[in-house]
C-alpha positions in Angstrom: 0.0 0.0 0.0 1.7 3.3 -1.3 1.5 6.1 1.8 3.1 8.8 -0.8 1.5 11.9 0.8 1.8 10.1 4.5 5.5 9.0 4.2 6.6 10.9 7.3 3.8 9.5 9.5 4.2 5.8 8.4 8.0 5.7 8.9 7.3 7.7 12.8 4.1 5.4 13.4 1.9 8.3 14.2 -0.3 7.3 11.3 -2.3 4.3 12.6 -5.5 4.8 10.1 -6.0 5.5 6.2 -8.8 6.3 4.0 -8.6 4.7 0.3 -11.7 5.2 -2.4 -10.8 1.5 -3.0 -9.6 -1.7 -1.2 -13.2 -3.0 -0.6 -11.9 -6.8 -0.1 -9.6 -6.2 2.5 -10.3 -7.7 5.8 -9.2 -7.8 9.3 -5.9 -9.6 9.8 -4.6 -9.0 6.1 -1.0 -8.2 6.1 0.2 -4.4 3.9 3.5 -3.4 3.0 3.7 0.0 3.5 5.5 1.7 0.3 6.4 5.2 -0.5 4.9 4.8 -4.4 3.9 1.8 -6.2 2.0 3.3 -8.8 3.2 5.2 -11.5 6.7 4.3 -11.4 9.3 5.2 -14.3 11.7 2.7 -15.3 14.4 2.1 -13.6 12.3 3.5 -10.7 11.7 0.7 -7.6 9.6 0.2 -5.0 11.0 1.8 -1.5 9.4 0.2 1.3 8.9 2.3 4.2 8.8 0.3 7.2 7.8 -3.5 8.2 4.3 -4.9 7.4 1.1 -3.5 8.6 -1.6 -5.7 10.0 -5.4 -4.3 9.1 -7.2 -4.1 12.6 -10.4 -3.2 11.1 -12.0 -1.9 7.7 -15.1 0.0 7.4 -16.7 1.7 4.3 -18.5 5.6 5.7 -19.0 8.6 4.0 -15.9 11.3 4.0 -18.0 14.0 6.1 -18.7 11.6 9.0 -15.0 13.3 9.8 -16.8 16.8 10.2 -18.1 15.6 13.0 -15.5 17.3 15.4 -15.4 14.8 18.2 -14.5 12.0 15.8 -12.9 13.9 13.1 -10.7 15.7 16.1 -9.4 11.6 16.8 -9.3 10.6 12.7 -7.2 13.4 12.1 -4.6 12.6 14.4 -5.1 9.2 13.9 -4.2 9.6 10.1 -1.2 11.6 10.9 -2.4 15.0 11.0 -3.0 16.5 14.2 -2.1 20.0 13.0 -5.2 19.9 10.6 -9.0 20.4 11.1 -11.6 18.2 10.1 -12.7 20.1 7.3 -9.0 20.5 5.6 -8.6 17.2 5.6 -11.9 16.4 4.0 -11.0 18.9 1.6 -7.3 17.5 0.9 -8.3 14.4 0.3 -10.7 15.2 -2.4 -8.4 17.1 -4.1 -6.3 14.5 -3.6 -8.9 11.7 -4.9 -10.1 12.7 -8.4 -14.0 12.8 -8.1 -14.4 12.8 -4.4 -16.6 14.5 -2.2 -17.7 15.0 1.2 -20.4 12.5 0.5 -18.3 9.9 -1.1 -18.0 6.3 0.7 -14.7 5.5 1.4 -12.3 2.5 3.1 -11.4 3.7 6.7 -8.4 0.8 7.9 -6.9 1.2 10.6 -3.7 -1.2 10.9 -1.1 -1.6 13.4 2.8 -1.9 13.1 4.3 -5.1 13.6 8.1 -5.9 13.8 
């Protein structure tokens, strides 16, 4: 799994949550080797693992603006390696970060934990 724009927070383990528009068959006790970039590579270009495997604690599909709620978006935030950011930027980075998303899009939430 590529954690491009989270590279930081994967390698320090702050990050212990990720939203993805995909990965619907992923299931609790699946095992995710967390990579800086795995798509989109030039040639030549390898993949550069970022730490040891992740193992997915739970997976859940909800719509993006359940993190507006500030309680729970407070938690998520910091949970996804971004304390510093408010509910509302970070629904708004990561639809300009996922072409077509919205507030009201469904999307994974996995949270994993590092082992090793």
């Amino acid at each position: 799994m590529s954690f491009a724009l989270t590279t930081d927070q994967i390698r320090n383990g702050s990050k212990t949550v990720t939203r993805r528009a995909g990965w619907l068959h992923l299931k609790p006790g699946d095992m995710l080797r967390p990579v800086k970039k795995c798509m989109g590579l030039k040639p030549g270009d390898k993949i550069e693992p970022l730490r040891a495997p992740l193992r997915v604690v739970s997976v859940r599909r909800e719509p993006l603006r359940w993190l507006t709620d500030s309680v729970f978006g407070d938690d998520e935030c910091k949970r996804e390696g971004f304390p510093d950011m408010t509910p509302a930027e970070f629904v708004a980075m990561f639809c300009a970060t996922h072409k077509g998303c919205t507030p009201e899009t469904d999307v994974t939430r996995i949270e994993f934990e590092y082992v090793g």
